[in-house]
N, C-alpha and C positions, 0 to 999 in steps of 0.2 A: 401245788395249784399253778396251772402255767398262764391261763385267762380268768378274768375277772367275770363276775355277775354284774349286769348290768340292772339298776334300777331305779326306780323316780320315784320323786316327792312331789306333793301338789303345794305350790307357794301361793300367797296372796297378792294381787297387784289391784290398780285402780279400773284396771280393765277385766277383770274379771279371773285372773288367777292365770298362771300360768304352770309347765310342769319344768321340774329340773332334774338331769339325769345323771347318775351318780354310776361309778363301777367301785364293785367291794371284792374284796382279794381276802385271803383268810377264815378265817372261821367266824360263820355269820352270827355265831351266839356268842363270843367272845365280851368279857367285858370293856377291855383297854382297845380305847376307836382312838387309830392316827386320823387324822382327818386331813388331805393333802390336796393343796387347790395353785390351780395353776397359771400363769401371767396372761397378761393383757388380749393376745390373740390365739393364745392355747387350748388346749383342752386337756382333760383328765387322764386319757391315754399316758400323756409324759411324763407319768411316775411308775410306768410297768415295770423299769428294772429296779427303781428303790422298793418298790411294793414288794417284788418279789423275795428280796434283799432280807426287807424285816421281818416278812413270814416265816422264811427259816431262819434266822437267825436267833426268833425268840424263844425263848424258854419257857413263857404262859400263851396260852392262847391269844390270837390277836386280829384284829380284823384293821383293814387300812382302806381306806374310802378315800376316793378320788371322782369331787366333781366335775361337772361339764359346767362350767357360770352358765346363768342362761344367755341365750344368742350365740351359743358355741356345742359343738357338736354333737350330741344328742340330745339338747335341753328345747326348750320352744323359743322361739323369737319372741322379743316383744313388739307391740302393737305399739308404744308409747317409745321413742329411742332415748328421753328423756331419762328411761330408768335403767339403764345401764350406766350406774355410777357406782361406788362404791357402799353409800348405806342400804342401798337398795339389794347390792349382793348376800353382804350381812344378812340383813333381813331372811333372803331365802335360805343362810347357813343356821340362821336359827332354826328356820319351819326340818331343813335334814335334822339337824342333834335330837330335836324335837321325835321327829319319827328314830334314829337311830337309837335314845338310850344310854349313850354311854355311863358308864361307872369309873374309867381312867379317861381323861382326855388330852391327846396333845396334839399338837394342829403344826403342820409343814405350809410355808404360803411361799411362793417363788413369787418374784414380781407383784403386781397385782394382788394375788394370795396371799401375800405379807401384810398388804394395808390393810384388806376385810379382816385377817390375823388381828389387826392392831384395834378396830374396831368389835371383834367380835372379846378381846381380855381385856383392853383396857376403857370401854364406856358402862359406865356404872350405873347398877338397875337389869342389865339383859336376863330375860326369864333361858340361861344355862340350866341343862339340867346335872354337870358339875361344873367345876370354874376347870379352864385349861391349865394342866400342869406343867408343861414343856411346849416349848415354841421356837421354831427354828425359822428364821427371816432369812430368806435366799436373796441377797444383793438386792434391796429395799428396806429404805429409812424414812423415817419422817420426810427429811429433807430431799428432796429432789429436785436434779440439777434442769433447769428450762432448756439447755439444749439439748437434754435425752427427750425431751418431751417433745420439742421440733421434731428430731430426728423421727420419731414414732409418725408423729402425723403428716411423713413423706409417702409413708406407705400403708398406713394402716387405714381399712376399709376398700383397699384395691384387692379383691378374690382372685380375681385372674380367670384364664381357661389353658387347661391343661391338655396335652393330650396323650401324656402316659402315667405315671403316678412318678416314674425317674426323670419324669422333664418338672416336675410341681416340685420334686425333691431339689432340681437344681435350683431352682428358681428360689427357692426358701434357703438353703444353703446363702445365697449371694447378699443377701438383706439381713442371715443371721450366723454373719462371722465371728459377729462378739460372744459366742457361747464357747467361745473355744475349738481345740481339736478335736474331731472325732474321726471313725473309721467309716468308710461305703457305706458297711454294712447297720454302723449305730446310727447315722442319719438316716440310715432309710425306715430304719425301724420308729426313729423319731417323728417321721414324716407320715405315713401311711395312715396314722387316724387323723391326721392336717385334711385331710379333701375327702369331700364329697361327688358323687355324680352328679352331672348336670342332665336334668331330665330333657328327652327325646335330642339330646346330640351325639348320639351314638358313641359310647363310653366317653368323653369328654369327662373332666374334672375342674373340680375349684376347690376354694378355699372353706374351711367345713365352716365357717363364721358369715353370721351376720354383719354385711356390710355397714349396718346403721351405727352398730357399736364405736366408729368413727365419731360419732356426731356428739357428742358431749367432751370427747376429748378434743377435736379442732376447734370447740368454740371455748377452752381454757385459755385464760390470758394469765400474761406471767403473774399479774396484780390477783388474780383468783389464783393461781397456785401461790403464790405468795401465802394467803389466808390461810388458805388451804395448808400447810406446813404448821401455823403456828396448832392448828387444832391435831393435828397427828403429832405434834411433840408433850402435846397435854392426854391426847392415849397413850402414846409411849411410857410418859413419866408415870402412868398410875398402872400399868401391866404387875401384875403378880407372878406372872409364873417366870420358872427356869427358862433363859433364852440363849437361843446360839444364833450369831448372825454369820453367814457364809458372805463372803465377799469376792467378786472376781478381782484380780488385783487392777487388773483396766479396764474395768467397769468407768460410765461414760454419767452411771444411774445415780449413785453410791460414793462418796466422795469416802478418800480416807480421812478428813475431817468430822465428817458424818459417822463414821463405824466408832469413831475415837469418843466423840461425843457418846453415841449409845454404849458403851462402854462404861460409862461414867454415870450415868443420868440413869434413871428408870431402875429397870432390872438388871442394869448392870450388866449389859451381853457379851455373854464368850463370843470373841471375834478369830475366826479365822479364814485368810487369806489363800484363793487359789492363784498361782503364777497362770499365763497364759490365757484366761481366761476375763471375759469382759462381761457384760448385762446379758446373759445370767447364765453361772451354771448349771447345766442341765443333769445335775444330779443320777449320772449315766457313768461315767467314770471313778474309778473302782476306790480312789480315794475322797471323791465328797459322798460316796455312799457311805461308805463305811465310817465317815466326820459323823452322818447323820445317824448312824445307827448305832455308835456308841452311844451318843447323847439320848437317844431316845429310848433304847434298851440297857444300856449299862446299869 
């Protein structure tokens, strides 16, 4: 399978509902659903090589599901920017499992997809229709350090305008060195479901995200991420399943005090470290795929 199905789930909001768009890779009757969600100003596209990765690699049938959060690239915007936070994402990951079904479940969160991860195993009560078995946390922890979060809201909410999809490649290159090395050709591939058309400017491009998604993260002060930590280390500590935490080794996000603590606390996560690589790897590179697919297939 070299593309994915593209499909939506209808979520509930206080505005009247919105849709979220999901791509599934594999065999859509399968029982065991990876569920793979992606950071902050991402989209679902960014797991096409791990997706393809664990399709043949596995030995039972398997389906791998990669959403769009909504306000990012084929999901709807919200009318309310208020709700582009974290329970809210949850929220709509429940209304997916809900339609999905799973019978095995383990869930890959990068960034961002790591904390809904940490809310969707470790708060007690979510109507799951199984509890997640494996959990792999791509360079995010409870703790996050306030000047990744700066650094985020220097550029986050500026779409831009493009005017080839290798000038928006450059441009996103420049802002995301911390992912590490890659080739021409794996940024480009990385890059291509990042933009959208801008209508009537004559092929023109931007960024496939909702500008507003900005607006709850510039209005975090360190004293609310502050709180905000002590409640993610009380998900962390009640997480049941197997966990693997990936770490860039200069990550900016992720402190090695932070991986050291999750190691110890909660479920106890296998930590392993990439040289060269900073907030976050892009799980594109033939040694953090294959970290992730032992753990998830072995």
């Amino acid at each position: 399978m070299t593309e994915p199905a593209l499909h939506f789930v209808a979520c509930p909001d206080a505005q009247g509902g919105h849709r979220m768009a999901y791509w599934q890779w594999g065999d859509p009757t399968a029982a065991h659903v990876v569920v793979c969600v992606h950071g902050l100003s991402r989209q679902g596209r960014d797991f096409d090589v791990l997706a393809r990765a664990l399709c043949a690699r596995a030995d039972l049938p398997l389906r791998v599901v990669c959403p769009d959060v909504v306000g990012r690239g084929r999901s709807d915007w919200l009318k309310d920017p208020s709700g582009y936070q974290i329970p809210a994402y949850a929220g709509d990951m429940l209304a997916l499992l809900a339609q999905l079904k799973p019978v095995v479940l383990d869930w890959v969160g990068t960034s961002m997809g790591g904390l809904i991860g940490m809310v969707v195993c470790g708060q007690p009560g979510l109507p799951l229709p199984v509890p997640v078995r494996r959990l792999v946390l791509n360079d995010v922890g409870p703790a996050i350090r306030w000047e990744a979060i700066e650094r985020i809201k220097t550029y986050l909410g500026d779409t831009g305008r493009f005017e080839s999809l290798e000038a928006a490649a450059s441009a996103m290159r420049a802002i995301s060195a911390t992912f590490g090395p890659h080739t021409d050709a794996q940024w480009l591939a990385l890059s291509q479901h990042m933009v959208r058309p801008v209508q009537g400017q004559g092929g023109a491009l931007t960024l496939h995200y909702d500008p507003a998604i900005a607006v709850p993260v510039r209005a975090t002060t360190a004293e609310a991420s502050a709180q905000g930590e002590a409640m993610l280390w009380q998900l962390y500590d009640n997480i049941r399943a197997s966990t693997l935490l990936m770490r860039g080794a200069d990550s900016d996000m992720l402190t090695r005090e932070t991986a050291a603590a999750m190691a110890q606390r909660g479920p106890q996560a296998h930590v392993v470290e990439f040289a060269g690589v900073g907030h976050a790897p892009t799980l594109v590179a033939d040694d953090q795929v294959a970290c992730v697919a032992r753990f998830l297939l072995d």
